[in-house]
N, CA, C and O atoms as a GROMACS GRO file, in nm:
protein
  468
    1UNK      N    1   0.085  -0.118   0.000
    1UNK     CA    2   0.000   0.000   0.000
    1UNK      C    3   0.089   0.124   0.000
    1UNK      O    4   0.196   0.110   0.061
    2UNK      N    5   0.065   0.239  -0.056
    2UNK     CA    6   0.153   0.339  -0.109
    2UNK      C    7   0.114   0.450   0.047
    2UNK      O    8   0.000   0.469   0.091
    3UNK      N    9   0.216   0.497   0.094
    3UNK     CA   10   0.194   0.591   0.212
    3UNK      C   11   0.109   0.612   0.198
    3UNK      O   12   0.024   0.558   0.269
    4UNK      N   13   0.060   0.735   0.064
    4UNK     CA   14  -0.055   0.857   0.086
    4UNK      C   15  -0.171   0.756   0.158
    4UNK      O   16  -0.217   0.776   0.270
    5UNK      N   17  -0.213   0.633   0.061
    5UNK     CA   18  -0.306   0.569   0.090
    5UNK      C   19  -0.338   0.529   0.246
    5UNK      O   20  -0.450   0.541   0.297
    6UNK      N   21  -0.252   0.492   0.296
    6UNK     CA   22  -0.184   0.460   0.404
    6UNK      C   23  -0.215   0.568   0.534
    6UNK      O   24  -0.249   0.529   0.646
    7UNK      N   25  -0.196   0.711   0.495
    7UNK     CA   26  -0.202   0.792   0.600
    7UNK      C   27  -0.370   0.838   0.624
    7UNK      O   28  -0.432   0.865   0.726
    8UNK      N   29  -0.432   0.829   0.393
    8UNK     CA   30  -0.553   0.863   0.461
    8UNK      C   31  -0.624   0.759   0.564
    8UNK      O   32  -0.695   0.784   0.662
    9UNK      N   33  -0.584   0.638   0.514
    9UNK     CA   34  -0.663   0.545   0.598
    9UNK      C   35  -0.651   0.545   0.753
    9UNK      O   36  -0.733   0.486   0.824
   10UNK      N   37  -0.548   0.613   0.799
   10UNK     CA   38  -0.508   0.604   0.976
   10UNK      C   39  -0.559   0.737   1.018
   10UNK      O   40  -0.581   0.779   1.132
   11UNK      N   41  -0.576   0.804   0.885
   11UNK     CA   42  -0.652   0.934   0.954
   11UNK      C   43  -0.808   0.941   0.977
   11UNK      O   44  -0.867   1.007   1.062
   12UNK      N   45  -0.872   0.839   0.860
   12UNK     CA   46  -0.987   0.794   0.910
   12UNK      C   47  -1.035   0.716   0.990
   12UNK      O   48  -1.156   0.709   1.015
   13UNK      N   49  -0.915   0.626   1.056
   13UNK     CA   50  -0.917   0.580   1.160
   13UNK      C   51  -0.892   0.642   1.280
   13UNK      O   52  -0.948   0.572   1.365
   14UNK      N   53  -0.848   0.719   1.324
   14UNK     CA   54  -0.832   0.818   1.426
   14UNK      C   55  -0.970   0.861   1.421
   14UNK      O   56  -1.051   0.828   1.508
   15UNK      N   57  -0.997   0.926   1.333
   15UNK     CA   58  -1.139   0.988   1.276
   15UNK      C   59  -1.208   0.892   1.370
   15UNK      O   60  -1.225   0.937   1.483
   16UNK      N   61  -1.255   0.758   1.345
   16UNK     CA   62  -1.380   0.697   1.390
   16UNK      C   63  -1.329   0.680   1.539
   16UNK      O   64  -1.400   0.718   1.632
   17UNK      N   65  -1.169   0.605   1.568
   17UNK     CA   66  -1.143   0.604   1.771
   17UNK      C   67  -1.166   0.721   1.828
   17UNK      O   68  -1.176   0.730   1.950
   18UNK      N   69  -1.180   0.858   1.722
   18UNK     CA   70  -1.152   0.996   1.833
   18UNK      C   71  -1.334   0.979   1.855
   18UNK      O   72  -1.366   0.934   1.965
   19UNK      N   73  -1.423   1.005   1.777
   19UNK     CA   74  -1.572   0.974   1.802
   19UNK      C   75  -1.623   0.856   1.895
   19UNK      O   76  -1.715   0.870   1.977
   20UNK      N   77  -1.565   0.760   1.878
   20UNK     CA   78  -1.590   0.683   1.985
   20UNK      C   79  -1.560   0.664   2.114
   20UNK      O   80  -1.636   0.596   2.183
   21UNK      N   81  -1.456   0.714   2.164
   21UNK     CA   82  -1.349   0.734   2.254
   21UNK      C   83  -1.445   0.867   2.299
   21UNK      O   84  -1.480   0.852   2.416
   22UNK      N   85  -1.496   0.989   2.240
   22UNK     CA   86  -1.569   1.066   2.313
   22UNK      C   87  -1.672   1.073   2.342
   22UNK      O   88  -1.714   1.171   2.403
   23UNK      N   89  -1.763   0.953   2.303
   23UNK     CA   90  -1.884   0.900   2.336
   23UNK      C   91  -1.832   0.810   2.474
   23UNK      O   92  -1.874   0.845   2.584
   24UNK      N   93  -1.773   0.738   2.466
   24UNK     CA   94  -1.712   0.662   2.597
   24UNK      C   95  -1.652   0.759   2.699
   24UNK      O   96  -1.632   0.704   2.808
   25UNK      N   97  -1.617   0.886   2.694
   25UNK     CA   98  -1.539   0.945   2.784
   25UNK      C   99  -1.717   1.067   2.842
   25UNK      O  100  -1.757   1.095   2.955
   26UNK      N  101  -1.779   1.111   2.691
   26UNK     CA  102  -1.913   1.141   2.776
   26UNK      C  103  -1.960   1.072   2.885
   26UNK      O  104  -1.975   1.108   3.002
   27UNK      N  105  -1.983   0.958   2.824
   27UNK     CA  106  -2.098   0.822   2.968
   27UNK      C  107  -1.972   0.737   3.037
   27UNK      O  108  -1.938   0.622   3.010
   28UNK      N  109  -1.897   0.853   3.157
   28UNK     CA  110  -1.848   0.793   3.197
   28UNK      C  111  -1.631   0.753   3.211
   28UNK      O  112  -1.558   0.681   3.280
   29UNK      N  113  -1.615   0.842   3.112
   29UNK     CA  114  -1.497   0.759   3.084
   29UNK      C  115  -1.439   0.894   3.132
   29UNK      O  116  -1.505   0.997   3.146
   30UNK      N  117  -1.277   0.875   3.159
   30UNK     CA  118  -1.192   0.980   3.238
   30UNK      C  119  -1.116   1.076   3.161
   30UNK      O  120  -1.121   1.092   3.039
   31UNK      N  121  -1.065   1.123   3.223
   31UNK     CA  122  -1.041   1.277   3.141
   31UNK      C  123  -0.919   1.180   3.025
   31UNK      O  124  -0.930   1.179   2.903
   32UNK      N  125  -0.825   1.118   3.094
   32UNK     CA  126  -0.764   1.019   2.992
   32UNK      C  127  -0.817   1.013   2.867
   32UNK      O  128  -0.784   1.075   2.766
   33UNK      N  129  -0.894   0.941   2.884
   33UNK     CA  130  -1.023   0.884   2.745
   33UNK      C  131  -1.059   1.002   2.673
   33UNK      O  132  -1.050   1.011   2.551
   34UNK      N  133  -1.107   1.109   2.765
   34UNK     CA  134  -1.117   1.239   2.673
   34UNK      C  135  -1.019   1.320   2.597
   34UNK      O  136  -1.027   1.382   2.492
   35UNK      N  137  -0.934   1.303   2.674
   35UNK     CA  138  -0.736   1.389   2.607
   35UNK      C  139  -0.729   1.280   2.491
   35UNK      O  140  -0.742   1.336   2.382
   36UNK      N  141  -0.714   1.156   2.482
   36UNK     CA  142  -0.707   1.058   2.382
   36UNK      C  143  -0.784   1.089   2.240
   36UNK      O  144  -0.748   1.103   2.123
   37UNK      N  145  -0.898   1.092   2.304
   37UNK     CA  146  -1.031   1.136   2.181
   37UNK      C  147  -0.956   1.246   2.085
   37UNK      O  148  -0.896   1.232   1.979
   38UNK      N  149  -0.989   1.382   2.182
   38UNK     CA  150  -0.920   1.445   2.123
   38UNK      C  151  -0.801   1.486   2.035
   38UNK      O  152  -0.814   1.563   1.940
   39UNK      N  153  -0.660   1.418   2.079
   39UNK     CA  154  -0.578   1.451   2.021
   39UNK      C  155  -0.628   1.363   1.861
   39UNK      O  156  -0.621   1.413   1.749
   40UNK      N  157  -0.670   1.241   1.891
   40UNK     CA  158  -0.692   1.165   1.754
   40UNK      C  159  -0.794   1.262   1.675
   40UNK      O  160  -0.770   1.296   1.559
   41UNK      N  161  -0.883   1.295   1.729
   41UNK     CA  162  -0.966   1.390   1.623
   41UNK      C  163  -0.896   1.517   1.652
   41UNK      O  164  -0.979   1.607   1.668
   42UNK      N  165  -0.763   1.562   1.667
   42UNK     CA  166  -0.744   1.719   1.580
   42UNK      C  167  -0.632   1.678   1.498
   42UNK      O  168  -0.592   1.765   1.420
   43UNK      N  169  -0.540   1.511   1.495
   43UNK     CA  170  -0.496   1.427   1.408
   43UNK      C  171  -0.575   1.416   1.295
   43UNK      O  172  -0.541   1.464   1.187
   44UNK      N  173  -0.679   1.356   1.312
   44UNK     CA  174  -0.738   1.310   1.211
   44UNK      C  175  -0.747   1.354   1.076
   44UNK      O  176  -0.732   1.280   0.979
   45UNK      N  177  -0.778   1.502   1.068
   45UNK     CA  178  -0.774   1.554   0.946
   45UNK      C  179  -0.673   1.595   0.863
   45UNK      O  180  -0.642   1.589   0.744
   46UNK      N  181  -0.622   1.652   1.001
   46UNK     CA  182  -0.457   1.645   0.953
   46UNK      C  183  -0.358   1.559   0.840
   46UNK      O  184  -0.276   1.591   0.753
   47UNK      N  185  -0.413   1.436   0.892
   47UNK     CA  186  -0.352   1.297   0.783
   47UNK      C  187  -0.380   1.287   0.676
   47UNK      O  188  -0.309   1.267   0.578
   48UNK      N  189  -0.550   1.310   0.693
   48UNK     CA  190  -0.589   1.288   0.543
   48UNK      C  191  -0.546   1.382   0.461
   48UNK      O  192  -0.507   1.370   0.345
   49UNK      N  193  -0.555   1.488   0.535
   49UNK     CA  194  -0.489   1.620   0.438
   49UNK      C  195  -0.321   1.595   0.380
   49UNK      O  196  -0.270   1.615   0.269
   50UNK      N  197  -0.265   1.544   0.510
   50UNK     CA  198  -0.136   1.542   0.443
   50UNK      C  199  -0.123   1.373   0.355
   50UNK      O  200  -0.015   1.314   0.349
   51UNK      N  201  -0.219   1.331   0.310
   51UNK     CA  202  -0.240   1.178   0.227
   51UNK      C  203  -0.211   1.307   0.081
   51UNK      O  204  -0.128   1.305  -0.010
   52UNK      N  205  -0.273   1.364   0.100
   52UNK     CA  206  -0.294   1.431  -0.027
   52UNK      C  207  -0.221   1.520  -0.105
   52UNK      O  208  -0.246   1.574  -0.213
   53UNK      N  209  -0.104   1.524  -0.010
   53UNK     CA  210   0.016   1.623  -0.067
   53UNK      C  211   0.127   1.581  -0.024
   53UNK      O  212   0.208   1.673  -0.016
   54UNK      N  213   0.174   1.464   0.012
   54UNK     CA  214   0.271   1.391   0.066
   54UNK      C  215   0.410   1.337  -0.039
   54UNK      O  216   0.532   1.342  -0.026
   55UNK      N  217   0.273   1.261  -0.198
   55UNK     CA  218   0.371   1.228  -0.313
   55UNK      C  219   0.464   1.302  -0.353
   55UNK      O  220   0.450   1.408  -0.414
   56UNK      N  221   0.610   1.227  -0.307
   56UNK     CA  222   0.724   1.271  -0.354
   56UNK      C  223   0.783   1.393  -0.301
   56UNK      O  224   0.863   1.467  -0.357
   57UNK      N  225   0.730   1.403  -0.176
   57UNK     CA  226   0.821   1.507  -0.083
   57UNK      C  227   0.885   1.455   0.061
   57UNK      O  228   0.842   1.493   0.170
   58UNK      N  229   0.946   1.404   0.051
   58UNK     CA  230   1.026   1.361   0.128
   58UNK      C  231   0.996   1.395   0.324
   58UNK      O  232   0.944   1.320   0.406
   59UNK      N  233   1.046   1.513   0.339
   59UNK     CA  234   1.031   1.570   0.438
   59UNK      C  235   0.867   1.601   0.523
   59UNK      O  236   0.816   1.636   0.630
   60UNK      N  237   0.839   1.560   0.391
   60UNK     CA  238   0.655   1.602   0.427
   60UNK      C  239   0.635   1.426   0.480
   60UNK      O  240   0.607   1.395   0.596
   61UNK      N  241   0.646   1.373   0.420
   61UNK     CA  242   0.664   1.179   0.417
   61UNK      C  243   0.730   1.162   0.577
   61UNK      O  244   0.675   1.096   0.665
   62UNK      N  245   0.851   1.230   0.592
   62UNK     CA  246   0.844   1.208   0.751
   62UNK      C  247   0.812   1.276   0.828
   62UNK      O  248   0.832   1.229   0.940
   63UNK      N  249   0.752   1.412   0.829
   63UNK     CA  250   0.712   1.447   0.918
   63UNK      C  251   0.573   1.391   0.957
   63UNK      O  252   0.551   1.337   1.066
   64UNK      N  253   0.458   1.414   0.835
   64UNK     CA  254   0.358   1.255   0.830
   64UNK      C  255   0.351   1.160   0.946
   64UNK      O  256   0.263   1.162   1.032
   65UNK      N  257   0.450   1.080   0.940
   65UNK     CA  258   0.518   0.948   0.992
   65UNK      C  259   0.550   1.007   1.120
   65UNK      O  260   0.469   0.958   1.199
   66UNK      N  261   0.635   1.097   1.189
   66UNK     CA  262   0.621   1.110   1.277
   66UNK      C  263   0.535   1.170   1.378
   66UNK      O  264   0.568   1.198   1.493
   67UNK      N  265   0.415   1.188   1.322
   67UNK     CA  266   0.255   1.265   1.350
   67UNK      C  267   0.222   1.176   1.391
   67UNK      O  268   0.219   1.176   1.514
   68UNK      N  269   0.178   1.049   1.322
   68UNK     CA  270   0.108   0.946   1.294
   68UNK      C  271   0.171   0.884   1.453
   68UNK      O  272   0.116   0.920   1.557
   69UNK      N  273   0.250   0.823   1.454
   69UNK     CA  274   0.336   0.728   1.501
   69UNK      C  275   0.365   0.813   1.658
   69UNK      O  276   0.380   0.748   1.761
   70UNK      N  277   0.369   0.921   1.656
   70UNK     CA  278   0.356   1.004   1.830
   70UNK      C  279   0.213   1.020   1.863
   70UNK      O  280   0.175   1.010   1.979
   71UNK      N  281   0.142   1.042   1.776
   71UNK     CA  282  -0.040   1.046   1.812
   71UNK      C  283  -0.109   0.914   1.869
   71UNK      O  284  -0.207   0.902   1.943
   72UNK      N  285  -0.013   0.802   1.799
   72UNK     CA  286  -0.092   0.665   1.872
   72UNK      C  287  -0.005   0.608   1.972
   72UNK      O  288  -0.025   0.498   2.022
   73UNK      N  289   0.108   0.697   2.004
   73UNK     CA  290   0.203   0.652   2.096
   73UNK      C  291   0.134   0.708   2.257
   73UNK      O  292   0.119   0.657   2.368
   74UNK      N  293   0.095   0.895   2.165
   74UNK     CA  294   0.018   0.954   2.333
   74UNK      C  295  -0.086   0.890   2.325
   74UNK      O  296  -0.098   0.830   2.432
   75UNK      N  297  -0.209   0.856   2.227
   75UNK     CA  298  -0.316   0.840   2.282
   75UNK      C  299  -0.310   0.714   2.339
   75UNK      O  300  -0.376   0.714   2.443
   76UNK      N  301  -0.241   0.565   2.308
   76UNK     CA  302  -0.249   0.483   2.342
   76UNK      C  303  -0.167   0.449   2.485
   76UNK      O  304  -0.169   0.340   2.541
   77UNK      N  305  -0.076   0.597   2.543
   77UNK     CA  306  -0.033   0.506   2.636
   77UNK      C  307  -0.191   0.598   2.752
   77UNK      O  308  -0.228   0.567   2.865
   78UNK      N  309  -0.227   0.672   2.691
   78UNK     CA  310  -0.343   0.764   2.787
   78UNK      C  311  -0.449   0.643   2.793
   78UNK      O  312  -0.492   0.630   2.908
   79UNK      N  313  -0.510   0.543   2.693
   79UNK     CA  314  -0.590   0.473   2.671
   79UNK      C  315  -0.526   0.335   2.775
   79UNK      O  316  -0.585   0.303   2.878
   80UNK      N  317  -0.454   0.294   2.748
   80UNK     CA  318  -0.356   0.224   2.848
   80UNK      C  319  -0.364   0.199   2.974
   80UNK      O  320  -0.380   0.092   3.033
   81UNK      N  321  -0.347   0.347   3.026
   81UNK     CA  322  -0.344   0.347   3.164
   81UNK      C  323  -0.524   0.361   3.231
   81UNK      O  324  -0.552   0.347   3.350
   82UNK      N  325  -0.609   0.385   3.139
   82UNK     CA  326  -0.724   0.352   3.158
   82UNK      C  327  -0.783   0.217   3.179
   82UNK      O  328  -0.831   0.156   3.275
   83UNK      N  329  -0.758   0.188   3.022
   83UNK     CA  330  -0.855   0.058   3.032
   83UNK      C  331  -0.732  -0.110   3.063
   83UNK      O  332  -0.778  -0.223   3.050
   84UNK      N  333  -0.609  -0.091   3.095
   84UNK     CA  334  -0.536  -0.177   3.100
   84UNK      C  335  -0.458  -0.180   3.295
   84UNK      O  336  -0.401  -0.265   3.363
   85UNK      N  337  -0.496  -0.052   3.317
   85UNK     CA  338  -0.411  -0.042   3.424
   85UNK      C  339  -0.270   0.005   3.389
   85UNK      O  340  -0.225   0.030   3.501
   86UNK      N  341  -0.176   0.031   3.304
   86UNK     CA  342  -0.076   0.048   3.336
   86UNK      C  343  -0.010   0.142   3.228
   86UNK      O  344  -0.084   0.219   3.167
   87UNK      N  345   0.097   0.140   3.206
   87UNK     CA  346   0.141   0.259   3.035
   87UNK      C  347   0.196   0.146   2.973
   87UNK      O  348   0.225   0.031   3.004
   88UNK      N  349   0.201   0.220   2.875
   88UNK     CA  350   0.310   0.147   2.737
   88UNK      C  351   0.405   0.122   2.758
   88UNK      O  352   0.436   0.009   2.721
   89UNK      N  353   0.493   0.188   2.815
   89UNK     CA  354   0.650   0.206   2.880
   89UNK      C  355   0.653   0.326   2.946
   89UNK      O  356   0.582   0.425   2.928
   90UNK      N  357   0.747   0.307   3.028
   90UNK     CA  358   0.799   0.426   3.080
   90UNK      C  359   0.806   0.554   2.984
   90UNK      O  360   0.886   0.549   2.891
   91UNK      N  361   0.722   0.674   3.002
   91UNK     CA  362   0.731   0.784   2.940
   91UNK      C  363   0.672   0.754   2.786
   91UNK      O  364   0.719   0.812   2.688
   92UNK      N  365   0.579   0.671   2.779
   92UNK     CA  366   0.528   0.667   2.659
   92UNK      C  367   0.412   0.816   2.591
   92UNK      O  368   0.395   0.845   2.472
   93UNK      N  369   0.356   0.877   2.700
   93UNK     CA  370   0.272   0.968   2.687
   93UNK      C  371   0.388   1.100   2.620
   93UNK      O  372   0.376   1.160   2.513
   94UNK      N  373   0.517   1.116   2.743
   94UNK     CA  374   0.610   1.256   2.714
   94UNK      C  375   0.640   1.203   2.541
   94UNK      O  376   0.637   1.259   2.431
   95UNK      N  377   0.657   1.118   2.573
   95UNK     CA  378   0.744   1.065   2.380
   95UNK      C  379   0.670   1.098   2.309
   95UNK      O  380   0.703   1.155   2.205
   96UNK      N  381   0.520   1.066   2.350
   96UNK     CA  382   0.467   1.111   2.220
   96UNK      C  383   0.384   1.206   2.190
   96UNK      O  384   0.290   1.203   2.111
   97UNK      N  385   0.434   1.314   2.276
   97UNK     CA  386   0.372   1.437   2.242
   97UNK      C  387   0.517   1.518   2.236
   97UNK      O  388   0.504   1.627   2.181
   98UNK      N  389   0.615   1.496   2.269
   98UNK     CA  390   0.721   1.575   2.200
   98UNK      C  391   0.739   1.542   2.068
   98UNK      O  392   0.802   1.618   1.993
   99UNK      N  393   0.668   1.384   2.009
   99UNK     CA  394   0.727   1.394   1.865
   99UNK      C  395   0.579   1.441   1.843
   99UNK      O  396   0.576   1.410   1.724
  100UNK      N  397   0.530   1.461   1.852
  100UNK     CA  398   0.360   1.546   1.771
  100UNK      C  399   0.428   1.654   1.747
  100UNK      O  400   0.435   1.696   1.632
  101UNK      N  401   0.500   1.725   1.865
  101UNK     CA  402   0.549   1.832   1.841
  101UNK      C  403   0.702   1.876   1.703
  101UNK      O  404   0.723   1.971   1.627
  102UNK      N  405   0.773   1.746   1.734
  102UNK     CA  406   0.881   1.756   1.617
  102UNK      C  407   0.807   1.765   1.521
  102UNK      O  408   0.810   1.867   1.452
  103UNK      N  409   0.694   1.626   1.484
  103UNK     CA  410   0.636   1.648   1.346
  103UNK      C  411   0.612   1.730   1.313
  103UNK      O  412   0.674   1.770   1.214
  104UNK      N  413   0.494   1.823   1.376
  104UNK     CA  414   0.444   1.933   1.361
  104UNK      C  415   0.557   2.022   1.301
  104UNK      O  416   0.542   2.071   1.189
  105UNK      N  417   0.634   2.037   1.352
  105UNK     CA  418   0.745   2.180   1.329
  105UNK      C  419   0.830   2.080   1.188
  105UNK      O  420   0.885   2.143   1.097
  106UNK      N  421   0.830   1.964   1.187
  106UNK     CA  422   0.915   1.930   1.044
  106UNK      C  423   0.818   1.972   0.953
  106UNK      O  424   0.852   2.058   0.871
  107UNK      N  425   0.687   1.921   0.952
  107UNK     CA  426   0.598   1.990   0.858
  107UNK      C  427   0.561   2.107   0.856
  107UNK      O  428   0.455   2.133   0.799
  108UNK      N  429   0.649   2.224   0.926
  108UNK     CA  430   0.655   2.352   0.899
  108UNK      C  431   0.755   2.371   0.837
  108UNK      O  432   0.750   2.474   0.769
  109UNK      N  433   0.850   2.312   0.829
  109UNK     CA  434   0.978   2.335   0.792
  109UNK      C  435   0.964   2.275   0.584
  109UNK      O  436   1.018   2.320   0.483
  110UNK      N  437   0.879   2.178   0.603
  110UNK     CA  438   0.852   2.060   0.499
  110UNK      C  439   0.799   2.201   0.424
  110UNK      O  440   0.848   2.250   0.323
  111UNK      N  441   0.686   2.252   0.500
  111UNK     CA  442   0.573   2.284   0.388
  111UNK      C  443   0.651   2.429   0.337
  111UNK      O  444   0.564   2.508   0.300
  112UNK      N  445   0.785   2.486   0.325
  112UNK     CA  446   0.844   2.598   0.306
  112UNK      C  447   0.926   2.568   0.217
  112UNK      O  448   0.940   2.628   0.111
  113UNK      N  449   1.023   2.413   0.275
  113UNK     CA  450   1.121   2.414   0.160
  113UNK      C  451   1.083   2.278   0.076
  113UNK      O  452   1.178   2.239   0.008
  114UNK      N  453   0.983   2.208   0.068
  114UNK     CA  454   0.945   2.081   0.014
  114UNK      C  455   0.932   2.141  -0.125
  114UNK      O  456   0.866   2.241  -0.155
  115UNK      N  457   0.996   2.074  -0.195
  115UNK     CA  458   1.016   2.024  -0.329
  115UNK      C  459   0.967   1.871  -0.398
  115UNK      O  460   0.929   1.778  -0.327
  116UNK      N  461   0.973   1.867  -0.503
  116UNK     CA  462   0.934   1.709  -0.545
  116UNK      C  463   1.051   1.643  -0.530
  116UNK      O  464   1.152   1.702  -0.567
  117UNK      N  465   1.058   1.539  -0.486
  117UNK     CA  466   1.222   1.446  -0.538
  117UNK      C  467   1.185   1.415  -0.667
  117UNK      O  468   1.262   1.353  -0.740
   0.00000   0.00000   0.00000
């Protein structure tokens, strides 16, 4: 499967856990469950958007990737310590909201000097 394809699909997946995850955090569920929701749905669109302008820019391709990949790192160790009792690892939540944050700023950096390869 070719990235773009790839990112829209995890962004529509975020899309449907962030909706569900805030129906579960309405009736009941902890602020955890709600921070989770959220970050996946202000992800969500994000992805698909960047599915769509990703081909053949390199820098855009990892910053992408490292969006993706820190968004299910925070939400899942927040989801974790909810419904599992415990985290992902040690500091799985800090990890992955400092790389939301790298991504973020590579895809500032991406969307200035990105070129096609």
């Amino acid at each position: 499967m070719k990235f773009d394809r790839f990112l829209f699909a995890a962004g529509a997946l975020f899309g449907a856990a962030g909706v569900a995850l805030s129906a579960a955090a309405t009736h009941g569920g902890s602020a955890n469950v709600a921070t989770a929701a959220n970050f996946l749905l202000f992800h969500a669109p994000a992805l698909i958007a960047l599915s769509l302008v990703v081909a053949g820019r390199r820098i855009l391709h990892i910053g992408a990737a490292i969006l993706l990949v820190a968004a299910l790192l925070f939400s899942g160790d927040l989801l974790a310590r909810e419904f599992l009792g415990q985290r992902l690892f040690p500091f799985a939540a800090p990890v992955g909201g400092t790389g939301m944050i790298l991504g973020w700023l590579m895809l500032a950096v991406g969307g200035v000097v990105a070129r096609r390869d």
